[in-house]
VOPA-987903 format. One record per residue (C-alpha): residue number from 1; x, y, z. Coordinates in steps of 0.001 Angstrom, whole numbers, plus 524288, in hexadecimal, padded with zeros to 5 digits. Example, Ala and Ser with C-alpha at 12.3 -4.5 7.8 and 13.67 -1.06 7.14 Angstrom:
BEGIN
<paro><num>1</num><xx>8300C</xx><yy>7EE6C</yy><zz>81E78</zz></paro>
<paro><num>2</num><xx>83566</xx><yy>7FBDC</yy><zz>81BE4</zz></paro>
***
This chain:
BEGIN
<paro><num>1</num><xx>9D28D</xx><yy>50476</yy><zz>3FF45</zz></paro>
<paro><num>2</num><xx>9D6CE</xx><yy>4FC28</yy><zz>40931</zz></paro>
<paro><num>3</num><xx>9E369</xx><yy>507AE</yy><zz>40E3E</zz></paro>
<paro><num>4</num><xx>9DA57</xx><yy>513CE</yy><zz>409C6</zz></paro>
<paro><num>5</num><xx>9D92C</xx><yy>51D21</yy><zz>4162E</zz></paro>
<paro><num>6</num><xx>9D516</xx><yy>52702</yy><zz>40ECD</zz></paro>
<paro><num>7</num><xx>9C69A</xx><yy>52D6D</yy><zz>41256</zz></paro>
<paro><num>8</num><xx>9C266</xx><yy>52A8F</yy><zz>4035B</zz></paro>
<paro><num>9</num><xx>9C303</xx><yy>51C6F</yy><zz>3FF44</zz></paro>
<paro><num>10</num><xx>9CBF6</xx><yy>51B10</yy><zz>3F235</zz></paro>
<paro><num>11</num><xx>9BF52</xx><yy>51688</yy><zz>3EA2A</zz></paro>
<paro><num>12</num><xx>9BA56</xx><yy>523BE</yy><zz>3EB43</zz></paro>
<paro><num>13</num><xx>9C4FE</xx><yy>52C00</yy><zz>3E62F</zz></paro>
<paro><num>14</num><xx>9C40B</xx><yy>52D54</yy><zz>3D9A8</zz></paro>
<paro><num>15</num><xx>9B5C2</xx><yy>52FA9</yy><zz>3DBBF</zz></paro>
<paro><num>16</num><xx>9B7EF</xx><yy>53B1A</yy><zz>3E37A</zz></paro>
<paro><num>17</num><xx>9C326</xx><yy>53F12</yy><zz>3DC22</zz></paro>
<paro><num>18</num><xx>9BA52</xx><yy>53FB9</yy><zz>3CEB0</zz></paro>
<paro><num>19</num><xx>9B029</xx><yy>549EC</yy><zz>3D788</zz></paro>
<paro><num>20</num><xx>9BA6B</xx><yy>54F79</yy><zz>3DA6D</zz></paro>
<paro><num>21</num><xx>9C102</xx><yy>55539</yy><zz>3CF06</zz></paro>
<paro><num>22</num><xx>9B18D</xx><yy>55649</yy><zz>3C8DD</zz></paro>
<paro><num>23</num><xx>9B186</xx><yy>55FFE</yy><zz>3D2C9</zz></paro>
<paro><num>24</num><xx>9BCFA</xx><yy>56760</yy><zz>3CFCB</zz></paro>
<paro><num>25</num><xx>9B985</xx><yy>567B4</yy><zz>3C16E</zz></paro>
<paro><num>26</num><xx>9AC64</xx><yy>56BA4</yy><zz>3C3EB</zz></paro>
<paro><num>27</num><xx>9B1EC</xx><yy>576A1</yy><zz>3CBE1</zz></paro>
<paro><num>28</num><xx>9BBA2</xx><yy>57B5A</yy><zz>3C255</zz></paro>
<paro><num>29</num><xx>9B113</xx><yy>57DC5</yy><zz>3B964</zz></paro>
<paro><num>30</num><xx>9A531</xx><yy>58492</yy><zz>3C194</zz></paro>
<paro><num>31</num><xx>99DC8</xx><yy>57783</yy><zz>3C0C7</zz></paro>
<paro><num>32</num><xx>999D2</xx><yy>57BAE</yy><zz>3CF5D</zz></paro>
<paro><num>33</num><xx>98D41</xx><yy>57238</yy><zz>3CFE4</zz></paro>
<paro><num>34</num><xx>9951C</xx><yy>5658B</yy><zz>3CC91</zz></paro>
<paro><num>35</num><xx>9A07C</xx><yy>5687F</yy><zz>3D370</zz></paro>
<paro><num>36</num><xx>9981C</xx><yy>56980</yy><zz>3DF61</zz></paro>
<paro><num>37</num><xx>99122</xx><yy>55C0E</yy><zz>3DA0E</zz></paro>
<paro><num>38</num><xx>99FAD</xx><yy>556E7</yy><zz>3D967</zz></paro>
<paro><num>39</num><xx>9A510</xx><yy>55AA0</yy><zz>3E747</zz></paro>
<paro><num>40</num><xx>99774</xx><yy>55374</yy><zz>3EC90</zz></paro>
<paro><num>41</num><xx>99C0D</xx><yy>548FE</yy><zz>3E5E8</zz></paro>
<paro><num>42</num><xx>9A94D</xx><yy>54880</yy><zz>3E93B</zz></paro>
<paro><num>43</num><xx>9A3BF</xx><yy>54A09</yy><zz>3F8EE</zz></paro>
<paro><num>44</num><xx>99AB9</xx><yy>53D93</yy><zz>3F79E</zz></paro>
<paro><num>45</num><xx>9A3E2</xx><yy>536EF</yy><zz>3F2F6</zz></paro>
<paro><num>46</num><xx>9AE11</xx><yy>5393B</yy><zz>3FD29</zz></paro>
<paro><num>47</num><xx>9A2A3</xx><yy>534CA</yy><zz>40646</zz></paro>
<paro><num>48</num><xx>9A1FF</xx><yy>52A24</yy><zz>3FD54</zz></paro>
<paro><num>49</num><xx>9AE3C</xx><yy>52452</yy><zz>3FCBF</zz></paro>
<paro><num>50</num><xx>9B2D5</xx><yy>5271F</yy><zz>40B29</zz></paro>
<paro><num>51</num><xx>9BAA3</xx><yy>51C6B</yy><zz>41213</zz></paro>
<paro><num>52</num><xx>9BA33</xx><yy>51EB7</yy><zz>420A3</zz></paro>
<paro><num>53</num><xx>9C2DA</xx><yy>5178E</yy><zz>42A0E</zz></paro>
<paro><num>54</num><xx>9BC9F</xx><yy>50B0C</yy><zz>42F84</zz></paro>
<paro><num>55</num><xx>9C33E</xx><yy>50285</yy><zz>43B2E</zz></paro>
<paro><num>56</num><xx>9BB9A</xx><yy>4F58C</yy><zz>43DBE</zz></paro>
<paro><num>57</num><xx>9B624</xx><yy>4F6F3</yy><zz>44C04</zz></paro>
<paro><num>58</num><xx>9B721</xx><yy>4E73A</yy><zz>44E0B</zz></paro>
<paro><num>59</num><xx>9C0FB</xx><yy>4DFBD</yy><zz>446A1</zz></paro>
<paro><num>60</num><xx>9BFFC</xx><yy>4D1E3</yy><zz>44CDC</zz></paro>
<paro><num>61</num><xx>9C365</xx><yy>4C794</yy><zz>44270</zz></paro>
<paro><num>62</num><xx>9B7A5</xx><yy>4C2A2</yy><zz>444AD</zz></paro>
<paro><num>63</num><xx>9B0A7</xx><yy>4D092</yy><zz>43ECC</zz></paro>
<paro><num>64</num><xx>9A9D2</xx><yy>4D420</yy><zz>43319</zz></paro>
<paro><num>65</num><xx>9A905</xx><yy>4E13A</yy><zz>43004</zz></paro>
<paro><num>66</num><xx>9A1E0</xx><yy>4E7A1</yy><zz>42627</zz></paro>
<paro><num>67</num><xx>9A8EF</xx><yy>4EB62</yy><zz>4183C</zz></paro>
<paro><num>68</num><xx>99F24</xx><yy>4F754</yy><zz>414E5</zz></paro>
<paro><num>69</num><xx>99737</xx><yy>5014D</yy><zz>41A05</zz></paro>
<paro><num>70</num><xx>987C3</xx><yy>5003B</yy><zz>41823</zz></paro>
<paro><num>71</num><xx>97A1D</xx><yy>4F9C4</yy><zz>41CEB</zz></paro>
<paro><num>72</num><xx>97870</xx><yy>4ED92</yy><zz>41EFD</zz></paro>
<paro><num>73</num><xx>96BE6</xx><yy>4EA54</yy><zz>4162A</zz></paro>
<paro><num>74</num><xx>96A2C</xx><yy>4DB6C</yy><zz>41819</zz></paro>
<paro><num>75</num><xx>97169</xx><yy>4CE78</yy><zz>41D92</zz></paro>
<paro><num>76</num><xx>96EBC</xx><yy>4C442</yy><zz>418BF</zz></paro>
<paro><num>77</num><xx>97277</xx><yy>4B5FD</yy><zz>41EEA</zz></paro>
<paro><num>78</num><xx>97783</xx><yy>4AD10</yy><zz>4121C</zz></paro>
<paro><num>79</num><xx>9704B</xx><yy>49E7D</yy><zz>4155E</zz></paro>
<paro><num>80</num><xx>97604</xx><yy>499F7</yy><zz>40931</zz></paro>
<paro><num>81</num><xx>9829C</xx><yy>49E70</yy><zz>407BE</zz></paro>
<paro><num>82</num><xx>98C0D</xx><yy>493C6</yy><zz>40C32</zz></paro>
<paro><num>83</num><xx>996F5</xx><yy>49F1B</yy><zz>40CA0</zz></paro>
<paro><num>84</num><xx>98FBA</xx><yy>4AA9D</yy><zz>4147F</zz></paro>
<paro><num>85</num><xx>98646</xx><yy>4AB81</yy><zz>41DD5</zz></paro>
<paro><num>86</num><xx>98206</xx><yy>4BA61</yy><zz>41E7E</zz></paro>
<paro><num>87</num><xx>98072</xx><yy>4C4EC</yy><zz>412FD</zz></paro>
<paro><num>88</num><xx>980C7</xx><yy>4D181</yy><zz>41681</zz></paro>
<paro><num>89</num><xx>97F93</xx><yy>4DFAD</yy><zz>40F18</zz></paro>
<paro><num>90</num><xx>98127</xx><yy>4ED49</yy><zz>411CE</zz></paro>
<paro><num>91</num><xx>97D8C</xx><yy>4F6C3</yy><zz>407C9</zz></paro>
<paro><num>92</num><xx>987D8</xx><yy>5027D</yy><zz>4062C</zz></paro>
<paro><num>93</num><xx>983A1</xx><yy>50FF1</yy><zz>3FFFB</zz></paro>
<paro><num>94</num><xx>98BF1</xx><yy>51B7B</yy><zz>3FC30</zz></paro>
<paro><num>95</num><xx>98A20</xx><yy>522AA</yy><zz>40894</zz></paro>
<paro><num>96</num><xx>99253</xx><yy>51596</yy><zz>40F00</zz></paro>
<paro><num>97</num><xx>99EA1</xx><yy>51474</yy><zz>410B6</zz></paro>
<paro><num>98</num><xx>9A3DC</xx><yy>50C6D</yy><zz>4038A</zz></paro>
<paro><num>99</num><xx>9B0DC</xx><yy>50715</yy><zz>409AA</zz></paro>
<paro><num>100</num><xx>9B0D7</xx><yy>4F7BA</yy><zz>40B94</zz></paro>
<paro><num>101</num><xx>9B83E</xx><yy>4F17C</yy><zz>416A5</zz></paro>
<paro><num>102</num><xx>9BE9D</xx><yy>4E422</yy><zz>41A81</zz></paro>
<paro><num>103</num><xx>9B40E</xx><yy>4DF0A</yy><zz>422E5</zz></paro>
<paro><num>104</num><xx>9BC7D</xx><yy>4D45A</yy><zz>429FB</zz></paro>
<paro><num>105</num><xx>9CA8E</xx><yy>4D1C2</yy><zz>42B5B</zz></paro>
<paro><num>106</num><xx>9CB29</xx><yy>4C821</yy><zz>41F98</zz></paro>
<paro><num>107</num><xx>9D043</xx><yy>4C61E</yy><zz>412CF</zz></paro>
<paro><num>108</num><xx>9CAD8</xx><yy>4C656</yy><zz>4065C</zz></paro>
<paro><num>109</num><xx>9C84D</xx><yy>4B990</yy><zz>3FF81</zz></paro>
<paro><num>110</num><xx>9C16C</xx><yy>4BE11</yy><zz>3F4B1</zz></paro>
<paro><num>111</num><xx>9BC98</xx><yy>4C8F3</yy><zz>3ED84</zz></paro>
<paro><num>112</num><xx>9B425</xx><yy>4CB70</yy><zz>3E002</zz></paro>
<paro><num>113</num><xx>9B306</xx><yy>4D862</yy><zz>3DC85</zz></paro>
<paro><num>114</num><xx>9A6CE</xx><yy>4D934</yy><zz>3CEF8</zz></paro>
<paro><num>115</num><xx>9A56D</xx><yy>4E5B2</yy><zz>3C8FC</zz></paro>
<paro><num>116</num><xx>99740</xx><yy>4E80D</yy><zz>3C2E2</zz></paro>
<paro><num>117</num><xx>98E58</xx><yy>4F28F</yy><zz>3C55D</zz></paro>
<paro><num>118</num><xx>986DB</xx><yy>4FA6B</yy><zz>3CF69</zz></paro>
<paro><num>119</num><xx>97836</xx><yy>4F929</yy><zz>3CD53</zz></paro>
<paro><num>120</num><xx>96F27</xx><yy>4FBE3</yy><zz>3D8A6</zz></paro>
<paro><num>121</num><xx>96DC1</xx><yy>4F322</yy><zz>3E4F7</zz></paro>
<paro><num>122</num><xx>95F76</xx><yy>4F0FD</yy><zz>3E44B</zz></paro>
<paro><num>123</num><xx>96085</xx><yy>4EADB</yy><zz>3D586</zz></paro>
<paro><num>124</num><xx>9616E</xx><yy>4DCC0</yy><zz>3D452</zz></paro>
<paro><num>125</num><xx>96DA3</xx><yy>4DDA8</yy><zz>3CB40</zz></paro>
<paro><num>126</num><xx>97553</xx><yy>4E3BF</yy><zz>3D741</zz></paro>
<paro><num>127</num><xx>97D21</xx><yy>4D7A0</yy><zz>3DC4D</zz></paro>
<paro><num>128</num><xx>97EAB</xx><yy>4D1C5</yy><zz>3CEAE</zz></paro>
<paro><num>129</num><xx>983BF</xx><yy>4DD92</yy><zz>3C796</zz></paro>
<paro><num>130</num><xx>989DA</xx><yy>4E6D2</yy><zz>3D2FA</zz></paro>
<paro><num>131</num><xx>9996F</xx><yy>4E9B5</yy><zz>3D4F1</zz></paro>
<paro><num>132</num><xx>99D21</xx><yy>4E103</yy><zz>3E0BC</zz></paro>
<paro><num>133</num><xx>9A85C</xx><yy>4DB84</yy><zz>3E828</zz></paro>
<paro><num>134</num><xx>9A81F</xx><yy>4CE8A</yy><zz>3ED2A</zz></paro>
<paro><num>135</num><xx>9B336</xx><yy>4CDD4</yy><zz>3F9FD</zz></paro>
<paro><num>136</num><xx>9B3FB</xx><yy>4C10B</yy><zz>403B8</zz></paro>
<paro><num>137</num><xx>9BBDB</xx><yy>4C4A3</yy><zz>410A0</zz></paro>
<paro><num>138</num><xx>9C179</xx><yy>4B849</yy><zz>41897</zz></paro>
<paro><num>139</num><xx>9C78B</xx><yy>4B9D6</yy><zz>425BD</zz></paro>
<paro><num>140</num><xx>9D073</xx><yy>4B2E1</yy><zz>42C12</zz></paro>
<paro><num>141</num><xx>9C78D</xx><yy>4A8EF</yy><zz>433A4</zz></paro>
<paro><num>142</num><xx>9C0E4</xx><yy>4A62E</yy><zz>42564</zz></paro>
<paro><num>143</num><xx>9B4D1</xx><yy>4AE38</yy><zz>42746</zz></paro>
<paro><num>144</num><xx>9B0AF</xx><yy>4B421</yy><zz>41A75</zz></paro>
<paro><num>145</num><xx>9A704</xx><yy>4BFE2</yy><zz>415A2</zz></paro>
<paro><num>146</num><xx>9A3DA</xx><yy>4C343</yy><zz>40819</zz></paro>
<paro><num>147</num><xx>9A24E</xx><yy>4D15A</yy><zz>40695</zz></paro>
<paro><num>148</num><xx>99B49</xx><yy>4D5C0</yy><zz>3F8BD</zz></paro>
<paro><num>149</num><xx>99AEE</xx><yy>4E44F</yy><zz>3F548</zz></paro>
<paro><num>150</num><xx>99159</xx><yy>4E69B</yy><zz>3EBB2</zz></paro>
<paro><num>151</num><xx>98E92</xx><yy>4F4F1</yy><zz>3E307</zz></paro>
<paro><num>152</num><xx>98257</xx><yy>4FBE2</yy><zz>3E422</zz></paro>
<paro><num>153</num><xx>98068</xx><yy>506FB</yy><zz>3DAEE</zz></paro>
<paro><num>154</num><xx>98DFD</xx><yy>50D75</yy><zz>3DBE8</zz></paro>
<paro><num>155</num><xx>9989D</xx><yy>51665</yy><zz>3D454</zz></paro>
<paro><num>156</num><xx>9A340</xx><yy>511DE</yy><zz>3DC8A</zz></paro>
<paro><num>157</num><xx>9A863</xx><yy>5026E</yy><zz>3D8DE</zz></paro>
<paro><num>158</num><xx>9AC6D</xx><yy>4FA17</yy><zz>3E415</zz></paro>
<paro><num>159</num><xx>9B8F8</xx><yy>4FB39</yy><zz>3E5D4</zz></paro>
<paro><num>160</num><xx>9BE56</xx><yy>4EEC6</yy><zz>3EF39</zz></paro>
<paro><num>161</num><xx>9CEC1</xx><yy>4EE52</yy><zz>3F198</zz></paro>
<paro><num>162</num><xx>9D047</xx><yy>4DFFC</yy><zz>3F5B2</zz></paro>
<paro><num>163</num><xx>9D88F</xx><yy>4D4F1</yy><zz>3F2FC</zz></paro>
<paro><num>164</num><xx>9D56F</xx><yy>4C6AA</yy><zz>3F5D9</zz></paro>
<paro><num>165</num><xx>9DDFE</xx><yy>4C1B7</yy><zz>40101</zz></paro>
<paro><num>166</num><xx>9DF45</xx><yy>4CEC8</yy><zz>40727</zz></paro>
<paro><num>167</num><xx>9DDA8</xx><yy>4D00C</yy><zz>41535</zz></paro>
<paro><num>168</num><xx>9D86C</xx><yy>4DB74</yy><zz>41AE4</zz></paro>
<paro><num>169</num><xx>9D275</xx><yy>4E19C</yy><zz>427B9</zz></paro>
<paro><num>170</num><xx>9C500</xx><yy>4E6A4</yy><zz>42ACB</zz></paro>
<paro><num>171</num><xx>9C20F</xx><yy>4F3E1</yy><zz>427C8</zz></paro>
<paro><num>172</num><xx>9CBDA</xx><yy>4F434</yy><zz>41B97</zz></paro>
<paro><num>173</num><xx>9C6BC</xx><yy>4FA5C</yy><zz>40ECD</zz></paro>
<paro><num>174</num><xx>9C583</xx><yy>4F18B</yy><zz>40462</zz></paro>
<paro><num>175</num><xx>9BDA3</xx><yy>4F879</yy><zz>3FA91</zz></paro>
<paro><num>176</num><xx>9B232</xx><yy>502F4</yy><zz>3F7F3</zz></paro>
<paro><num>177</num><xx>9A536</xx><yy>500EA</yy><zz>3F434</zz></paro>
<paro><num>178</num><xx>99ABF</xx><yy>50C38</yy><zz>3F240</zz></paro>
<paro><num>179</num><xx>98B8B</xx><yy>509DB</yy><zz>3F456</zz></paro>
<paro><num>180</num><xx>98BB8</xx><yy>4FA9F</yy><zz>3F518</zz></paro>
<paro><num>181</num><xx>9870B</xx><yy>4EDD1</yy><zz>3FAF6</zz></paro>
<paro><num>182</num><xx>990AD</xx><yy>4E403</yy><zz>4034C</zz></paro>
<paro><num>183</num><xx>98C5A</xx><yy>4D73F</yy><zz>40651</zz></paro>
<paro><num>184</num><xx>9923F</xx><yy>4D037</yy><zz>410CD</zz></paro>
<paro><num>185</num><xx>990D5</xx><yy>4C1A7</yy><zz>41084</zz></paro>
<paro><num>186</num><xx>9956D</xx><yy>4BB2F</yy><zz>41D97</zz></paro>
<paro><num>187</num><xx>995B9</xx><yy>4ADF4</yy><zz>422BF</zz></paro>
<paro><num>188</num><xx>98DB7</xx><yy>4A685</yy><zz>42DA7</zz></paro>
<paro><num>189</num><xx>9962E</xx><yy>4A770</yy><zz>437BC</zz></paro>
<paro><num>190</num><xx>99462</xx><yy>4B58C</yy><zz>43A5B</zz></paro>
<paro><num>191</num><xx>98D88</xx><yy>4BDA4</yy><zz>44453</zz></paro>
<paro><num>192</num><xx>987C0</xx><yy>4C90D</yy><zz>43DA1</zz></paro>
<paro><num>193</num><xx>987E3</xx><yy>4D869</yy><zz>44483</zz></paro>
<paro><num>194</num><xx>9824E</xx><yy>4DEC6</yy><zz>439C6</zz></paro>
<paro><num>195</num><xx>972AE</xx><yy>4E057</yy><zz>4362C</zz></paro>
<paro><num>196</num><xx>969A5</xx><yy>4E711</yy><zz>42B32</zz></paro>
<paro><num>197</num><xx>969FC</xx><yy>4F463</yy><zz>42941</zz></paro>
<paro><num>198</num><xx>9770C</xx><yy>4F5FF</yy><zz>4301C</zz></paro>
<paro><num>199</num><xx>97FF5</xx><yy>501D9</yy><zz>42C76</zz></paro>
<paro><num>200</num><xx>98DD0</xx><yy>4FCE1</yy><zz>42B50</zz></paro>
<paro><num>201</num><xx>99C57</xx><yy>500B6</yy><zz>42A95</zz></paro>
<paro><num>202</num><xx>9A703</xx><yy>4F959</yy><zz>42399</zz></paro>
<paro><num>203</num><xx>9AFF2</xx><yy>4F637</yy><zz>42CC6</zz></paro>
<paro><num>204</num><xx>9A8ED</xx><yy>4FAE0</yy><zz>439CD</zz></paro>
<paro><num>205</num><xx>99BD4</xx><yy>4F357</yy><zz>43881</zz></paro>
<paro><num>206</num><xx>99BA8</xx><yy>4E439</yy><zz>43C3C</zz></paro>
<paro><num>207</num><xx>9972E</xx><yy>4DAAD</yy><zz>433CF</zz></paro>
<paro><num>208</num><xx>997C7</xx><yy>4CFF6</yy><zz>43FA5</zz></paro>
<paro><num>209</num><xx>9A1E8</xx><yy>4C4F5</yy><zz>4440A</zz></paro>
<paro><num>210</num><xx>9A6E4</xx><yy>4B70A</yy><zz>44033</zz></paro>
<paro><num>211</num><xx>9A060</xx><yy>4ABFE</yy><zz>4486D</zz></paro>
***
C-alpha cells in the first residue's frame, strides 16, 4: 500500500477483477441485462477503490494531519483520560476516499488489529462487536495520537500494512478502509484547527499543532 501509485488501491482488485470477468461471462452468453448490471459494478467500484495522489500542504514536525477523508461529527475534550485530552471522529462513507494516511512524521508504537463484524453504526453493539484497528503514532519529540479505525456496515475488511517500529512520513498509505469511523484521541497540549461538520482530506486537512 504504502509504494502503490497505481489509480486503484490494491484492496480493490480483486473486487473489480470478479465484475469484471462476471461481465465477460455474462456477455458470452446474451445475459445482456446483467452484464450491463456487472460493468456498473465494476465502474463504482473503480470510484470506490481510487487512490489519488496526496502531498501534505504543511509538514512542520510540529503537524497533525488527518489519516482519512470524511466529516467531522463530534470532538469531544477527554477530562478523564490521564493519556489524551481531545477525541475526535469523522465518519467516512463509500462515496470517500477509503485510503488512510500517516498523519505525522512518527513511528508506530503499537498497533491491534480485531476482526469481528460490521453491524450498523447507530446500534449499541457497534464499538463492542465491529472490525477495528487500534494504531498509536509517536514522534520524535514524544508527542503521541491514537488513531482507531472502526467498520461500519461494509463488504470490504480493513486492510492496515504496518509494522511496529516503522517510521514513516505524512501522507504515506498505510491501509484502506471502506465506509468507517476514525477516532482520533489527542493530548492536551494541542491547538486544535479543525471543527464539527468539517469535510476533510487525509493528508491535506489539518488536524492542528503541538504546543
Amino acid at each position: 500500500m504504502k509504494n502503490n501509485l497505481f489509480v486503484i488501491a490494491k484492496s480493490g482488485w480483486r473486487y473489480i477483477a470478479y465484475a469484471l470477468f462476471a461481465f465477460v461471462i455474462c456477455s458470452l452468453l446474451d445475459f445482456d441485462f446483467f452484464a450491463f448490471l456487472a460493468i456498473v459494478v465494476a465502474l463504482f467500484l473503480v470510484y470506490l477503490f481510487r487512490n489519488p495522489e496526496r502531498v501534505t500542504l504543511n509538514s512542520q514536525q510540529n503537524t497533525l494531519v488527518m489519516p482519512c477523508d470524511g466529516i467531522v461529527t463530534a470532538i469531544e475534550k477527554l477530562e478523564e483520560d490521564a493519556v489524551y485530552g481531545y477525541r475526535i471522529d469523522i465518519d467516512a462513507s463509500y462515496f470517500n476516499v477509503g485510503v488512510l494516511r500517516m498523519p505525522m512524521h512518527s513511528e508506530v508504537t503499537s498497533m491491534k488489529l480485531v476482526r469481528g463484524s460490521r453491524v450498523a453504526k447507530n446500534t449499541k453493539l457497534f464499538t463492542l462487536l465491529n472490525e477495528y484497528v487500534e494504531l498509536v503514532f509517536t514522534d520524535s519529540a514524544k508527542n503521541s495520537i491514537k488513531v482507531i479505525h472502526r467498520l461500519k456496515q461494509s463488504f470490504v475488511p480493513l486492510t492496515i500494512e504496518l509494522n511496529i517500529g516503522e517510521k514513516l512520513m505524512p501522507s504515506s498509505r498505510y491501509g484502506f478502509m471502506a465506509n468507517g469511523v476514525t477516532s482520533l484521541y489527542i493530548p492536551s497540549n494541542f491547538s486544535l484547527n479543525v471543527q464539527i461538520g468539517q469535510e476533510v482530506l487525509a493528508s491535506q486537512t489539518v488536524v492542528g499543532h503541538f504546543s
